[in-house]
C-alpha positions in Angstrom: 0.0 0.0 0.0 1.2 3.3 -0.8 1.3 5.9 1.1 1.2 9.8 -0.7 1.5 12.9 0.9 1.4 15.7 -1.4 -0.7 16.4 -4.8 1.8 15.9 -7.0 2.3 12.5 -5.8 -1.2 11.8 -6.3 -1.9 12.9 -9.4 1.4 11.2 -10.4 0.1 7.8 -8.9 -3.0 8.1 -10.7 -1.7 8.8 -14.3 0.2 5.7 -13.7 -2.5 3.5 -13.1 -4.4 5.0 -15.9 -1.5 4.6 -18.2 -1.7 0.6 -17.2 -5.2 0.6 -18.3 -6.9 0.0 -14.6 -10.0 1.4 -13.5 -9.7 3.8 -10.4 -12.0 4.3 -7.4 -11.7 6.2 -4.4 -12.8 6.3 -1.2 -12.5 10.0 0.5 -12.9 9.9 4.2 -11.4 12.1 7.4 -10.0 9.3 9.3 -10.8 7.5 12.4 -12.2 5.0 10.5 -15.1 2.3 11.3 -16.7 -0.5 9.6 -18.6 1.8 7.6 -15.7 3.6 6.0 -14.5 0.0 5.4 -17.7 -0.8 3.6 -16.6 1.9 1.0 -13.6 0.4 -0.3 -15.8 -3.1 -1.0 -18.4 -1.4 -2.8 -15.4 0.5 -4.7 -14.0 -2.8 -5.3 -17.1 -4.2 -6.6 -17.7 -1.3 -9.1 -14.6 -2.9 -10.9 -11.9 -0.9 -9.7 -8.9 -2.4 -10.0 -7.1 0.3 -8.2 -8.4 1.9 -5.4 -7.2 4.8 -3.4 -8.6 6.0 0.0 -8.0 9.6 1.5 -7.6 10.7 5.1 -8.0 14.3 5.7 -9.7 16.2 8.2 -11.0 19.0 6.1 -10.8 22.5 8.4 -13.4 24.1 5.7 -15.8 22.4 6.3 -15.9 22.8 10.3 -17.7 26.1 11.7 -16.6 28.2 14.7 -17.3 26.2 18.0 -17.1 23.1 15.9 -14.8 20.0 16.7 -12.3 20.7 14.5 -9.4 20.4 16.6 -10.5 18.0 19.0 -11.8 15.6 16.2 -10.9 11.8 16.8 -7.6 11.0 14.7 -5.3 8.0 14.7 -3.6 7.6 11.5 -1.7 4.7 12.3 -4.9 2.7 13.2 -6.5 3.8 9.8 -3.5 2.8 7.7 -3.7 -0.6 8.9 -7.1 -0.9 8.8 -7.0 0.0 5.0 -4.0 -2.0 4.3 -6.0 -5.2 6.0 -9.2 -4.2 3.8 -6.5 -4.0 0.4 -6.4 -0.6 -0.5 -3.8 0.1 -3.5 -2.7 4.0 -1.9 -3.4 6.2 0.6 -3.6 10.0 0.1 -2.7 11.9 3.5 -2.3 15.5 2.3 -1.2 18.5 5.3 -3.6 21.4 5.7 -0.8 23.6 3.8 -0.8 21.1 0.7 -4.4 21.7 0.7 -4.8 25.2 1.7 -1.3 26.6 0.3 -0.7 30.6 1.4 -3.0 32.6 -0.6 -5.6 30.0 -1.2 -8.8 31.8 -2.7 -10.7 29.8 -4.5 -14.3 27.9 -3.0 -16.7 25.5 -4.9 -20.2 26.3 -3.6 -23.3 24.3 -4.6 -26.7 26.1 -4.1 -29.8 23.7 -4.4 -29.6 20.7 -2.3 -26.8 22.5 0.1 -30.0 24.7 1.3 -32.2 23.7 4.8 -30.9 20.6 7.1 -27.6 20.6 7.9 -26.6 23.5 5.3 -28.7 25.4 7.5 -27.4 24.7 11.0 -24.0 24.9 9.7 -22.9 27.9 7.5 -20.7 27.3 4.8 -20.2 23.4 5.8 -21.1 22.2 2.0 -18.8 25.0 0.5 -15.9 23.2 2.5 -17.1 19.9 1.5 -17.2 20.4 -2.1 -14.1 22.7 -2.1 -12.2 19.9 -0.7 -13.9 16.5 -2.4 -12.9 19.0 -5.7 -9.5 18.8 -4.8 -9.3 15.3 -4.2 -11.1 14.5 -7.2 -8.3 16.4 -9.3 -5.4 15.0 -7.5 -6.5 11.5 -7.4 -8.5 11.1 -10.9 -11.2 8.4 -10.3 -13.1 6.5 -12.6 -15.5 5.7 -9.3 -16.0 7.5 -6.1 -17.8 6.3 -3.4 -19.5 7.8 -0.2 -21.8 6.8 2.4 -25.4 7.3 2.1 -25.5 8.4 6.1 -24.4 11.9 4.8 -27.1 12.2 3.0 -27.4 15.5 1.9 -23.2 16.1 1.4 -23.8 13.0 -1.1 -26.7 14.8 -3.0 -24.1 18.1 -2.3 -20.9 15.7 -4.7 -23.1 14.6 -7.1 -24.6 18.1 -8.0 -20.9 19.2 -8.1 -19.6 15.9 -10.4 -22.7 16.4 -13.0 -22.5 20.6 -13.1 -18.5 20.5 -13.6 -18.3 17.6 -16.0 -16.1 15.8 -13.8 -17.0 12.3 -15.4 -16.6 10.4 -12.4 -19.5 7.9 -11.7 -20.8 8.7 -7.4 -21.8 5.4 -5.9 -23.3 5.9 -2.8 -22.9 2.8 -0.4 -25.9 2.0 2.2 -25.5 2.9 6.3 -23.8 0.1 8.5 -25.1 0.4 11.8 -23.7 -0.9 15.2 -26.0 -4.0 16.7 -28.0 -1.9 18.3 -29.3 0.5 15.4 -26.8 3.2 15.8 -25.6 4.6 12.5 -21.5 4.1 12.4 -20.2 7.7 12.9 -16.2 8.4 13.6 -18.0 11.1 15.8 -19.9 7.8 18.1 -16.4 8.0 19.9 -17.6 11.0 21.8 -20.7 9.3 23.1 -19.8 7.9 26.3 -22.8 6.2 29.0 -26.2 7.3 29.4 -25.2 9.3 26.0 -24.5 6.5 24.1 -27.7 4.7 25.2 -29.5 7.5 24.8 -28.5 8.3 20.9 -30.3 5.0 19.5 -33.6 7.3 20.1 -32.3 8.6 16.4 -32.7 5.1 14.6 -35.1 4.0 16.4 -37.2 7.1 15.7 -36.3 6.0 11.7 -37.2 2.8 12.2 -40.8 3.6 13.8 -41.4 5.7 10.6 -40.8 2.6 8.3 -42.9 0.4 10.7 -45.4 2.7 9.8 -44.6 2.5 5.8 -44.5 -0.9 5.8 -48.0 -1.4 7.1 -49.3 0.9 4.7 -49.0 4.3 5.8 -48.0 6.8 3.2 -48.5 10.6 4.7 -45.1 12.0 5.0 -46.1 14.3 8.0 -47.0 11.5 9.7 -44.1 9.4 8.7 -41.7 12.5 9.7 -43.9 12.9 13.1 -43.1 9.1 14.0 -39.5 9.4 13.1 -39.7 13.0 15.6 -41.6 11.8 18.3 -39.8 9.2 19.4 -36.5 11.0 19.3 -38.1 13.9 21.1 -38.8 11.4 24.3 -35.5 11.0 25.2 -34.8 13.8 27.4 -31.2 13.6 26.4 -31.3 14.3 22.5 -32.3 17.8 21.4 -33.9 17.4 17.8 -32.2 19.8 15.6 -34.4 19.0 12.5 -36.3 15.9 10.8 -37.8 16.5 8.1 -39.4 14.5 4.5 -37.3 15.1 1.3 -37.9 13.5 -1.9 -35.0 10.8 -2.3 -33.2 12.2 -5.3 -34.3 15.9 -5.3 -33.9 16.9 -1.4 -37.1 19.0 -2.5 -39.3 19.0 0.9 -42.0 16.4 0.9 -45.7 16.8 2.1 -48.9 14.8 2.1 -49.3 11.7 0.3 -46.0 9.9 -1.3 -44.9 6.9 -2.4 -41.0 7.1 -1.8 -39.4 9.5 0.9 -36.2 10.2 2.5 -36.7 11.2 6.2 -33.3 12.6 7.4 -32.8 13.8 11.1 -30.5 15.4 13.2 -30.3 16.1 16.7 -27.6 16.7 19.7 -27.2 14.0 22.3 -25.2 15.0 25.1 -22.3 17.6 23.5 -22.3 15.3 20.3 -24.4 16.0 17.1 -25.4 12.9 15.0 -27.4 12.8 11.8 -29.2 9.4 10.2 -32.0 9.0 7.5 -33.7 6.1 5.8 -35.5 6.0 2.8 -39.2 4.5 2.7 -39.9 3.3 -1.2 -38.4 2.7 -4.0 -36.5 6.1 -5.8 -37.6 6.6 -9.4 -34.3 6.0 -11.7 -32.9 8.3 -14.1 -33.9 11.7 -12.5 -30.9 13.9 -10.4 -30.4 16.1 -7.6 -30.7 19.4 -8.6 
């Protein structure tokens, strides 16, 4: 497994493997990785990648004031041999300053989808997202790329950037994997310690109660989103920050009767803010987020 540390030796990796004919995915990620992150490089391999390349960087644009930038979990030799045990071809561990040289000026902001739900209650994350997923995508040249469907609306975010810039990179987004008990794999679950960490299944378990309710036939999105917000609101240790109905593909809110919907959620347990989502129905191929 290689290991790069600049762009130049990215880009340099890349052009070899596509000189040799072999099909690139990648697999961007901040680190501290889980299960989940592993779960990325399988569905990378199985897109027919024959090369795939993970990243590790914890991307400062994308954190707010107050956020957990510095204090956000990182342990890069546990991650390297985590990806060298789940056969990653290269890793890409650029510094802030190869990132963010002196002078840096230039910001990728996507308007649509970034609006409402966690663009709202955090200014300016999405412009660090797809500032930074740019960047990688130029350095490392993928055929593939692959994120996970958890971050919902940052996935609708990179595949509104890849169509509107003609990057010609297929997004594959790879379904939650979620601890035994219903929790949603986060690298921020680290923080969740106790009662907390009891306490934040109310989230799934909120989702989950909103599909029961699919299932059996139910089909009002208000009251599918109600469900989902009820039963987070009773634990008195989560503070619901939003849950709302989006269409699956658009992010376009969702009211009255449906027959597919994404109900995404987001609320504070403790000192640590988690998001989740399912999606209830089947999403309509061939239309895009816009």
């Amino acid at each position: 497994m290689e290991l790069l540390r600049t762009p130049a030796a990215m880009r340099a990796w890349a052009d070899a493997r596509r000189a040799e004919g072999a099909r690139i995915g990648l697999v961007p990620t901040m680190g501290y990785l889980h299960e989940g992150h592993l779960s990325l490089v399988s569905v990378a391999k199985d897109a027919g990648c024959e090369a795939v390349a993970a990243t590790i960087f914890v991307n400062p644009t994308q954190f707010g004031v107050g956020e957990d930038f510095e204090k956000y979990p990182r342990d890069e030799a546990r991650d390297l041999a985590m990806l060298d045990a789940a056969g990653v071809d290269a890793v890409y561990l650029p510094g802030v300053k190869d990132m963010y040289p002196e002078g840096h000026q230039t910001f990728v902001e996507v308007t649509g989808v970034s609006r409402g739900l966690c663009g709202a209650a955090r200014p300016g994350h999405f412009r660090g997202v797809a500032t930074v997923v740019a960047k990688l995508f130029l350095a490392a040249k993928p055929h593939v790329a692959v994120f996970g469907e958890k971050d919902c609306q940052q996935l609708a975010v990179i595949r509104a950037m890849t169509r509107d810039l003609d990057f010609g990179i297929e997004i594959v987004g790879a379904p939650i994997v979620r601890e035994g008990d219903g929790l949603a794999m986060s690298s921020r679950n680290v923080y969740l310690k106790g009662e907390d960490r009891i306490a934040a299944r109310c989230l799934s378990r909120g989702l989950f109660r909103a599909k029961a309710l699919f299932d059996a036939g139910e089909r009002d999105a208000d009251t599918l989103v109600g469900a989902a917000r009820k039963e987070t609101e009773t634990e008195p240790r989560a503070k619901v920050e939003y849950a709302e109905g989006r269409d699956p593909v658009t992010l376009t809110p969702l009211s009255g009767r449906v027959d597919a919907v994404t109900i995404l959620v987001a609320a504070k347990v403790g000192p640590t803010r988690l998001i989740d989502n399912i999606t209830l129905g089947k999403m309509i191929p061939g239309r895009d987020a816009s």
